[in-house]
C-alpha positions as CSV (number, residue, x, y, z in Angstrom):
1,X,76.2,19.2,20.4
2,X,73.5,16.9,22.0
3,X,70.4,15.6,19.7
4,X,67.5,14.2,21.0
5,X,65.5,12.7,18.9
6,X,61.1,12.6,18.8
7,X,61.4,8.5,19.4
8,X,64.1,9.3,22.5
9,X,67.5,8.6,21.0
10,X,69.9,10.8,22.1
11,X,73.0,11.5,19.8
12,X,76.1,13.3,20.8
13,X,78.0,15.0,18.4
14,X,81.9,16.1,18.7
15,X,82.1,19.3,16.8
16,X,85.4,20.2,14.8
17,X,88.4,21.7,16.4
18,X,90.2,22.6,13.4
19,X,88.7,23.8,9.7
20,X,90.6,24.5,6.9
21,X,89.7,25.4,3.6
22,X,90.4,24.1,0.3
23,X,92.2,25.2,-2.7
24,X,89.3,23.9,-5.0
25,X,86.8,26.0,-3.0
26,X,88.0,29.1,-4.7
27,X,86.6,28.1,-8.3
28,X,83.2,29.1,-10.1
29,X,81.1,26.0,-9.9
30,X,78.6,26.4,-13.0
31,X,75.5,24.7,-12.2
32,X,74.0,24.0,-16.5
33,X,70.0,23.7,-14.8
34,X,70.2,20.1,-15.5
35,X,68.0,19.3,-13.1
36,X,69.5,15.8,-12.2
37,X,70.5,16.5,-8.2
38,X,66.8,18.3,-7.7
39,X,65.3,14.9,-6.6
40,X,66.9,13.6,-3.9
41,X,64.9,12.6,-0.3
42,X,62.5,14.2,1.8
43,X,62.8,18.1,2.1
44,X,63.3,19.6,5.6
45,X,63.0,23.1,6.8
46,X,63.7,24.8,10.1
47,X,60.7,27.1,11.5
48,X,62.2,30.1,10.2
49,X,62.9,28.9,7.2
50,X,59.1,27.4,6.3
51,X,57.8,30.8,7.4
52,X,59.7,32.6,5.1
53,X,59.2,30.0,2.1
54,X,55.4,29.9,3.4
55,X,55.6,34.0,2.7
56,X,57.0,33.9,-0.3
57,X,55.0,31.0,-2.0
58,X,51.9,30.9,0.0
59,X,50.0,29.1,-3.2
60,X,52.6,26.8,-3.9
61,X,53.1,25.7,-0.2
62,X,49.4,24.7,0.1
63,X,48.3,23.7,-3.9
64,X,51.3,21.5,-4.9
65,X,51.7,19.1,-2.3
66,X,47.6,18.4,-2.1
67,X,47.5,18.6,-5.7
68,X,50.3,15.7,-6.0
69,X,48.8,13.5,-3.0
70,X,51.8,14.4,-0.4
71,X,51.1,16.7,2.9
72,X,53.4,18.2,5.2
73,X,54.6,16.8,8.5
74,X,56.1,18.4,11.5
75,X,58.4,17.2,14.3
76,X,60.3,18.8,17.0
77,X,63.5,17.5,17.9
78,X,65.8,18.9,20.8
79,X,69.2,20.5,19.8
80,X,71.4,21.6,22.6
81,X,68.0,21.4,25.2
82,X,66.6,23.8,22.9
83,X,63.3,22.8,21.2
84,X,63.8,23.0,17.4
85,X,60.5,22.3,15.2
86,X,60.7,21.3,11.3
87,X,59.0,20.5,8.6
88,X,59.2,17.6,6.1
89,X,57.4,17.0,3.0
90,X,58.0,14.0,0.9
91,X,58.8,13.0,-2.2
92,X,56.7,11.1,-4.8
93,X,57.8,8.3,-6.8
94,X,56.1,10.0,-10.2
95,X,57.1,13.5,-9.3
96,X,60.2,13.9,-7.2
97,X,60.1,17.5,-5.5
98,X,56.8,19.0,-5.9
99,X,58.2,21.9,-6.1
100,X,60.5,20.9,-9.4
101,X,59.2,21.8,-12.6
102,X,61.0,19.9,-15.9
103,X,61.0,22.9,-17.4
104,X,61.2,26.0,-15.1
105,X,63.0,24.3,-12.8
106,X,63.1,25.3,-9.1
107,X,59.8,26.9,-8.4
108,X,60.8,28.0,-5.2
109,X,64.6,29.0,-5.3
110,X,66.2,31.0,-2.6
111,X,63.6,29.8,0.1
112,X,64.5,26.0,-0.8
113,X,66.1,24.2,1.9
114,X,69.8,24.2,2.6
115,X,70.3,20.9,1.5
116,X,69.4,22.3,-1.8
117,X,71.1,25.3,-1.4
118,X,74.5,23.6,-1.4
119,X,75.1,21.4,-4.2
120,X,78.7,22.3,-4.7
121,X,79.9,23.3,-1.6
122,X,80.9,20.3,1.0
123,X,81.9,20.3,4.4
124,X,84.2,17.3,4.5
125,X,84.4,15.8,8.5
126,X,87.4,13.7,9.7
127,X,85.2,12.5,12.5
128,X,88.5,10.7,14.3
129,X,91.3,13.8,13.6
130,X,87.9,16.2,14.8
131,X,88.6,18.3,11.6
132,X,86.4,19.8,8.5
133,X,87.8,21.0,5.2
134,X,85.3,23.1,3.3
135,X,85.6,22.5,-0.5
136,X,83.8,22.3,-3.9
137,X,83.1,19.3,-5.8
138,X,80.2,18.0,-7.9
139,X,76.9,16.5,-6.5
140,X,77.8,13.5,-4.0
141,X,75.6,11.1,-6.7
142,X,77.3,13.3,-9.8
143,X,79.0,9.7,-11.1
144,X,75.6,7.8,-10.9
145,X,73.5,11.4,-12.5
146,X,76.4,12.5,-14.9
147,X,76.7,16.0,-13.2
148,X,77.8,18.3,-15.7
149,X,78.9,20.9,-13.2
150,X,82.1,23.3,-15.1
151,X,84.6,24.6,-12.9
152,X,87.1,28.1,-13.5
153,X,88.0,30.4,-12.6
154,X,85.9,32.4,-9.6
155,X,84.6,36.4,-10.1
156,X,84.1,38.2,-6.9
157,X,80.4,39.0,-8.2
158,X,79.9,35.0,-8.2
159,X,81.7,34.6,-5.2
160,X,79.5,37.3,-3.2
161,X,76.1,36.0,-4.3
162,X,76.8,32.7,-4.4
163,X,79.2,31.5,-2.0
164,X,79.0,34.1,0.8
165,X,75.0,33.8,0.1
166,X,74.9,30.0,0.9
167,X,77.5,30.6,4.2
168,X,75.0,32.9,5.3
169,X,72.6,30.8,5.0
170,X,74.6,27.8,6.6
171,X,74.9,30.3,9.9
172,X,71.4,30.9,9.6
173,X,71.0,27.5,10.1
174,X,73.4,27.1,12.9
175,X,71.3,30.0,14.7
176,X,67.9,27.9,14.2
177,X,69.7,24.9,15.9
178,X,71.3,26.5,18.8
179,X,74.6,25.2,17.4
180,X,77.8,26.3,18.0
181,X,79.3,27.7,14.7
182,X,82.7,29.3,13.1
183,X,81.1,30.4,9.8
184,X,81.5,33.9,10.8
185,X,85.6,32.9,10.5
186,X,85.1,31.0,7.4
187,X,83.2,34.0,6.1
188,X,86.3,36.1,7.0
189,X,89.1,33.7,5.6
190,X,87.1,33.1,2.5
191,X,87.9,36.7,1.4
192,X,91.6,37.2,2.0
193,X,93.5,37.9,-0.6
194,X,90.4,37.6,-2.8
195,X,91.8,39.0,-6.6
196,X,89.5,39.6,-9.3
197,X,89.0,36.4,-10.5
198,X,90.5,34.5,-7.9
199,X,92.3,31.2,-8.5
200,X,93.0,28.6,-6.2
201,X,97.0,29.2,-6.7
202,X,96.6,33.1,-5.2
203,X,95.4,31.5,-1.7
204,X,97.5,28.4,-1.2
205,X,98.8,28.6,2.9
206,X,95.4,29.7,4.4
């Protein structure tokens, strides 16, 4: 996959020739609302993705930012020759994510950005054997934050509108960047020999 960037730089990047999945992805991840990994860096969404969150939120896409002193950017970047176009808003020192309330929480969940959308699930890359191992683990700052993420045992109603929710949405994002993708096998392998809860000893071997 070739990147160019808005200032020129051109990046090539190797995708994976093998992907294997963990035995520690099949466990519930319980996420206790703490808040902690909510403010991170600058928020980025893809076209499609800040039309829909600009559909669903109109108010808050327009008032919050403006209201806490931050505005939206946009750059294009080319993925694969194909012009891609995305949106950025920043974060404030006082504030964080505009869109985090202490209380409520995420004021915009489910049109957040993917980066959001995945606080459990990692795509590990061996970048010199070319290989990716899809797991679950806490928050990559969870030992500076304290992430009190609880894992056990995984329900296929959790599994479906979590897990298979966030792959979807990790294809979707594939799509937007013209990338080459193998979600639709992950997707596939994720459910084989799926029990009622599932734990990571019925799916050792995949």
């Amino acid at each position: 996959m070739t990147l160019a960037y808005p200032d020129g730089v051109k990046e090539l990047i190797k995708p994976a020739v093998t992907v294997s999945i963990s035995n520690n992805f099949y466990r519930s991840a319980r996420c206790r609302m703490c808040k902690r990994c909510c403010s991170s860096s600058a928020k980025f969404w893809t076209d499609r993705e800040f039309f829909a969150l600009e559909k669903i939120h109109p108010n808050l896409v327009h008032e919050l930012p403006e209201i806490n002193g931050v505005e939206w950017s946009s750059f294009e970047m080319r993925v694969n020759e194909s012009l891609c176009k995305f949106y950025s808003l920043p974060e404030t020192p006082d504030v964080g994510c505009v869109f985090l309330d202490r209380v409520k929480g995420c004021l915009i969940h489910g049109a957040h950005p993917v980066y959001c959308a995945l606080p459990v699930i990692k795509f590990r890359q061996n970048a010199t054997k070319r290989h990716t191992t899809i797991t679950k683990e806490q928050f990559g700052r969870s030992y500076n934050i304290g992430c009190p993420i609880e894992y056990g045992v995984l329900t296929r109603k959790e599994f479906t509108r979590v897990d298979l929710e966030a792959m979807h949405r990790v294809k979707l994002l594939a799509e937007d960047l013209n990338a080459p993708s193998r979600i639709g096998w992950v997707t596939k392998t994720l459910k084989i020999g799926f029990k009622d809860p599932v734990r990571s000893a019925d799916v050792r071997g995949l």
